[in-house]
GULUM-818493 format. One record per residue: residue number from 1; residue in one letter; x, y, z of N, C-alpha, C, O in turn. Coordinates in pm, whole numbers. Atoms other than C-alpha are relative to their C-alpha. Example, Ala and Ser with C-alpha at 12.3 -4.5 7.8 and 13.67 -1.06 7.14 Angstrom:
REM GULUM-818493
SEPA     k   r     n.c1     n.c2     n.c3    ca.c1    ca.c2    ca.c3     c.c1     c.c2     c.c3     o.c1     o.c2     o.c3
SEPA     1   A       89     -119        0     1230     -450      780       90      120        0      194      118       66
SEPA     2   S      -82     -119       -6     1367     -106      714      -77      109       73      -26      220       90
END
This chain:
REM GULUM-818493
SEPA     k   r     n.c1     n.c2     n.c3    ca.c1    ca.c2    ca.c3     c.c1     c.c2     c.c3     o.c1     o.c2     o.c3
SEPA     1   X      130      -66       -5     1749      197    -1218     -111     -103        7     -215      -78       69
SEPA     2   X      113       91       14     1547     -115    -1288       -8      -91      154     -105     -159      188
SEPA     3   X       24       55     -146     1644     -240     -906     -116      108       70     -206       40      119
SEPA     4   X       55      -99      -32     1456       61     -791     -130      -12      -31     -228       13       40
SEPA     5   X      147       36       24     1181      -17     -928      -90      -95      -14     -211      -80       -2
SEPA     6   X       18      140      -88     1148     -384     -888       -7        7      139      -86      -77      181
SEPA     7   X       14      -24     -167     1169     -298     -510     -132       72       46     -203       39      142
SEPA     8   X      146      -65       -6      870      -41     -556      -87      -91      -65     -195      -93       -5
SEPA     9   X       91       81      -35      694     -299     -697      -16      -83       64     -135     -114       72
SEPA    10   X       -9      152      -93      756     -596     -482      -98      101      141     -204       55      182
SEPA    11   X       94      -71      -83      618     -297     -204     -143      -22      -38     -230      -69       35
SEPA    12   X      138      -63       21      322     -207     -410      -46     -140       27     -108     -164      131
SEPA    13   X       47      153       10      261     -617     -500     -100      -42      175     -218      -72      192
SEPA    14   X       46       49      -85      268     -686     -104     -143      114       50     -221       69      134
SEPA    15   X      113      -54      -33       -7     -404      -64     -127      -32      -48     -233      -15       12
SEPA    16   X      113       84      133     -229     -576     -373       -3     -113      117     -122     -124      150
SEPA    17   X        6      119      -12     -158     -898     -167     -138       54      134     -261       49      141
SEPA    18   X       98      -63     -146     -298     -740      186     -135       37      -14     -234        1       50
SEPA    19   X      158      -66      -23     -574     -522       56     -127     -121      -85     -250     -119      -89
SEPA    20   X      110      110       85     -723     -836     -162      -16      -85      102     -110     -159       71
SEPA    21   X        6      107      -80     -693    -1066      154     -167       66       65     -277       12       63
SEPA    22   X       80      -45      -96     -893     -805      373     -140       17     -166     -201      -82     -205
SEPA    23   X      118        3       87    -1162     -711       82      -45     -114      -44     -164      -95      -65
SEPA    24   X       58      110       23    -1227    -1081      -20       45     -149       77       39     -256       17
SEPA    25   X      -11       87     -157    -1148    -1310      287     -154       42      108     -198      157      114
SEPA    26   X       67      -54      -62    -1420    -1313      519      108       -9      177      179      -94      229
SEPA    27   X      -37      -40     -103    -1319    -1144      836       42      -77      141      129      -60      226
SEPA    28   X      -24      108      -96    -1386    -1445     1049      131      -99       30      161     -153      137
SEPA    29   X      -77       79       54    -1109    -1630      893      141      100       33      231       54      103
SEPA    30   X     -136      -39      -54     -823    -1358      924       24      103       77      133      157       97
SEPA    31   X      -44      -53     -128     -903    -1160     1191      -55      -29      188     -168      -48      232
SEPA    32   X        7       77     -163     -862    -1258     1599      -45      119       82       19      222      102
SEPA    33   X       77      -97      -74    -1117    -1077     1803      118      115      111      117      234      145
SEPA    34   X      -50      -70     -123     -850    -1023     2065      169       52      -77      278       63      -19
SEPA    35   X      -98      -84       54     -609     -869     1819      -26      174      -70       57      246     -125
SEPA    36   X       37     -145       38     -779     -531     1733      -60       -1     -158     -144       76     -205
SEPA    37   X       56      -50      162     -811     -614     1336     -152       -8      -21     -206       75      -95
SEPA    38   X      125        6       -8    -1164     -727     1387      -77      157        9     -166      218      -50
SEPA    39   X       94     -192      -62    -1241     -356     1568       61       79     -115       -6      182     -110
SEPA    40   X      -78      -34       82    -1044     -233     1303      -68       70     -129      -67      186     -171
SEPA    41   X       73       94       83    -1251     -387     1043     -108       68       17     -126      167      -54
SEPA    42   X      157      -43       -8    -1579     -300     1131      -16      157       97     -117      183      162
SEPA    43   X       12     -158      -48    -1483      106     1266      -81       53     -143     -105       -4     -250
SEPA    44   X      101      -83       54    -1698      385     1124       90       -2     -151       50      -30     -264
SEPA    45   X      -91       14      107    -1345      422      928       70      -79     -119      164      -52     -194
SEPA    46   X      -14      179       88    -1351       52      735      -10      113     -140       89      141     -206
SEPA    47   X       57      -51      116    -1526      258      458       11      121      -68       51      207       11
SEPA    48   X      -18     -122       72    -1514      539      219      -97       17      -89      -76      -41     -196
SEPA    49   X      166       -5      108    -1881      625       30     -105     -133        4     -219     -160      -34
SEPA    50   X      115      102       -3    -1994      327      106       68     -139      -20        7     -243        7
SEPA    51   X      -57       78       76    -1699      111      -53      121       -3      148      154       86      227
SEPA    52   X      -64       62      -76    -1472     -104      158      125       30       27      172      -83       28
SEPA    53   X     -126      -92       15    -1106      108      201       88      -76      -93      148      -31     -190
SEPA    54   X     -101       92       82     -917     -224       84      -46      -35     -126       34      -68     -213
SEPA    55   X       22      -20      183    -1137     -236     -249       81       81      -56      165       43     -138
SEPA    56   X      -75      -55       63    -1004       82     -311      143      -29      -43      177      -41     -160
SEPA    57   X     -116      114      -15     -655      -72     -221       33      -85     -114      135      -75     -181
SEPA    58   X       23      129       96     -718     -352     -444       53      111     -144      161      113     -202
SEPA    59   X      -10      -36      155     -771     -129     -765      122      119       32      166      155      -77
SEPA    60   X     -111     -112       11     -486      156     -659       73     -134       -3      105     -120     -121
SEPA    61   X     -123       25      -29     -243     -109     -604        8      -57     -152       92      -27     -237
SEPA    62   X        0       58      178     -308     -283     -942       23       87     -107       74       59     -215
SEPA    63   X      -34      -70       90     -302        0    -1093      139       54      -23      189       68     -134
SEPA    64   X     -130      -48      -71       15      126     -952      130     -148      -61      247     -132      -95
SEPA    65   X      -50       89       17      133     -215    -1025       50       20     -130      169       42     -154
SEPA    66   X      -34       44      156      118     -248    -1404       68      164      -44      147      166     -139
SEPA    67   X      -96     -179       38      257      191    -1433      173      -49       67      277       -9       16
SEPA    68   X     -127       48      -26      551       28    -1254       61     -129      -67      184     -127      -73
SEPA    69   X      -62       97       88      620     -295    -1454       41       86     -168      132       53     -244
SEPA    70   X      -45      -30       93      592      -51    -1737      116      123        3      128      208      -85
SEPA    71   X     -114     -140      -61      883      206    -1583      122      -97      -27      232      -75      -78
SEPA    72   X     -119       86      -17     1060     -105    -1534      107      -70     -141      227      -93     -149
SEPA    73   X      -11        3      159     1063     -196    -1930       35       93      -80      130       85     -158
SEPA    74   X      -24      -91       77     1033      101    -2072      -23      175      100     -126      241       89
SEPA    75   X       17     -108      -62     1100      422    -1833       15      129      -54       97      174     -134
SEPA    76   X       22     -162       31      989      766    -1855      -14      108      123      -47      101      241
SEPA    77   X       -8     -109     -104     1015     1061    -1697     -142       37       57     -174       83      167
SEPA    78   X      124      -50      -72      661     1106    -1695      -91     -152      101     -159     -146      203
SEPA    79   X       25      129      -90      569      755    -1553       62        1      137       -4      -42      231
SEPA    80   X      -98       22     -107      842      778    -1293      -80      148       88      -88      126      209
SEPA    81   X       27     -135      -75      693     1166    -1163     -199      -57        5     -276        2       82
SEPA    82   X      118       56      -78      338      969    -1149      -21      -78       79     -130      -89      136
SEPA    83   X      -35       98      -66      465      710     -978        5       77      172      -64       64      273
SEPA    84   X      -48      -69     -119      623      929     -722     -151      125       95     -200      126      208
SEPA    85   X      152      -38        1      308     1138     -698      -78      -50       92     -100       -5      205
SEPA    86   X       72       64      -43       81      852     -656       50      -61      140      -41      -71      222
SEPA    87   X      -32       46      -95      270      709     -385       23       97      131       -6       65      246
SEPA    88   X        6     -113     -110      348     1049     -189     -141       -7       53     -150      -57      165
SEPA    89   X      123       39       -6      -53     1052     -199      -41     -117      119      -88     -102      231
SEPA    90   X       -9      169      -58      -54      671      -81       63       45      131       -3       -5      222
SEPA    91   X      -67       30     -133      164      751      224      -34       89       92      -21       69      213
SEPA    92   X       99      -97      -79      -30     1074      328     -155      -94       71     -194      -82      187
SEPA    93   X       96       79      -37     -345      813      331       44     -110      114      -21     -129      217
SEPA    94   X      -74       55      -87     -107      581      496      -23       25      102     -117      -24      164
SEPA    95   X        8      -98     -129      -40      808      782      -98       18       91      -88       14      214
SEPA    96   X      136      -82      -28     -370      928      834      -60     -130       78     -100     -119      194
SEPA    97   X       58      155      -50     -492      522      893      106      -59      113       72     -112      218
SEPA    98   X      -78        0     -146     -195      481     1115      -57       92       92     -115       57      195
SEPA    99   X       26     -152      -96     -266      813     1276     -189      -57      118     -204      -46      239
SEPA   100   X      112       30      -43     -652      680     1348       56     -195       56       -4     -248      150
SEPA   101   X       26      193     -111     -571      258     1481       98       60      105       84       11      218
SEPA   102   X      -98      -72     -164     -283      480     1737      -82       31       46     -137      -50      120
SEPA   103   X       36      -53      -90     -473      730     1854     -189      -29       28     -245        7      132
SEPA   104   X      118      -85       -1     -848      720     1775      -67     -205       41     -138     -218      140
SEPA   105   X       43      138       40     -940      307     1730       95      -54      136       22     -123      207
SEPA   106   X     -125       51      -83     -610      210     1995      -31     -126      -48      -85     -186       45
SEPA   107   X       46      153       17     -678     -170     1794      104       60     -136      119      166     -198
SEPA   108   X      -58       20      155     -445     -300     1501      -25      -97     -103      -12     -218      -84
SEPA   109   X      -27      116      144     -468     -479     1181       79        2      -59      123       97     -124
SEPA   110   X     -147       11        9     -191     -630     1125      -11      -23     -214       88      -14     -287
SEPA   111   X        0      -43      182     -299     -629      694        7      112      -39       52      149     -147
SEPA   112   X       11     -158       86     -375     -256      709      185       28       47      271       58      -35
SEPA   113   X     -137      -26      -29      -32     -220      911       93      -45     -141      119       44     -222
SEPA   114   X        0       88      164       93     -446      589      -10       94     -108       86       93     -185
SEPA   115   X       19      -72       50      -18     -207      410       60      143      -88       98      188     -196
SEPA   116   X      -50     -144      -12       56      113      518      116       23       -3      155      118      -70
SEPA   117   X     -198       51       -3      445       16      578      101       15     -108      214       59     -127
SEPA   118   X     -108       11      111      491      -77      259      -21       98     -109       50      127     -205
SEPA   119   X       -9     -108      100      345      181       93      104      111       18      169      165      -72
SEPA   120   X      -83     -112      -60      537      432      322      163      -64      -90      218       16     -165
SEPA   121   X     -125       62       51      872      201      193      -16       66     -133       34      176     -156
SEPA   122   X      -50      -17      140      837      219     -167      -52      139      -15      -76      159     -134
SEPA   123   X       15     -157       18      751      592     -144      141       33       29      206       85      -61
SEPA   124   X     -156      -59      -29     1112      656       46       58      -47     -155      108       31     -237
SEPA   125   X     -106       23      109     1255      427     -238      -49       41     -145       16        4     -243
SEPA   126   X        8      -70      107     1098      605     -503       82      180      -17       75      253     -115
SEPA   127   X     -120     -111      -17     1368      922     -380      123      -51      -12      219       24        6
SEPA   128   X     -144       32       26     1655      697     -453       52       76      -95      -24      142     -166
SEPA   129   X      -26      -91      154     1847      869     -719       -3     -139      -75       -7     -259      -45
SEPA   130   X       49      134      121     1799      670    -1022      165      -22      -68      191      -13     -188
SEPA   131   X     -145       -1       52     2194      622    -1049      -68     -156      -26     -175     -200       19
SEPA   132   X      -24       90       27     2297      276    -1233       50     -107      116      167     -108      154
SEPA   133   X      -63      107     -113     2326      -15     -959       81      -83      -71       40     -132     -176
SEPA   134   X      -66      126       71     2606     -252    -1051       32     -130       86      143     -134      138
SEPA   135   X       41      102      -70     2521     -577     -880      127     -102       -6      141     -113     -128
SEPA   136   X     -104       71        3     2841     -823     -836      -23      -95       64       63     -182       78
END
């Protein structure tokens, strides 16, 4: 059970890593005009109230982070059904930001891609059954 959830965090981790690059990196530095993240970056869609998408990012993934180190220590049923939750959530948002750099933006960023991937991942592997792995 505790592989299972070391794997959902190592996901969530690389989404903390991505959305802190893009929210406190300046833009110049990691994204290439003629790769789409730039257009990406500065669409109507960058933002949400006013606040930068990968801020939000930043504080869901951290948060998400430390509810999963504590599943991993000490698991509960109700930690594990917020977990699963939060991340179903996460991969609907996912979607939706894929759904807009395909069809609506046709430009990628390869951090939000980063992102979105791995959230979609550790959402599938939060349906593993929570049988005992025995590692050899």
């Amino acid at each position: 059970m505790k592989i299972k959830y070391m794997v959902i965090l190592l996901f969530i981790l690389i989404s903390f890593i991505s959305s802190a690059i893009l929210s406190f990196k300046p833009l110049s530095e990691i994204c290439n005009i003629e790769e789409g993240c730039d257009l990406v970056q500065n669409s109507i869609y960058a933002e949400t109230f006013g606040i930068k998408n990968s801020i939000y990012g930043v504080a869901v993934f951290f948060l998400l982070s430390g509810i999963t180190t504590f599943q991993i220590f000490k698991p509960t049923k109700k930690k594990e059904n917020f977990l699963k939750i939060s991340l179903i959530i996460g991969s609907i948002i996912a979607i939706y930001f894929l759904i807009l750099q395909i069809f609506f933006l046709k430009a990628y960023c390869k951090y939000c891609l980063v992102v979105d991937f791995s959230v979609i991942a550790a959402t599938a592997v939060s349906f593993f059954p929570n049988k005992k792995i025995m590692v050899i």
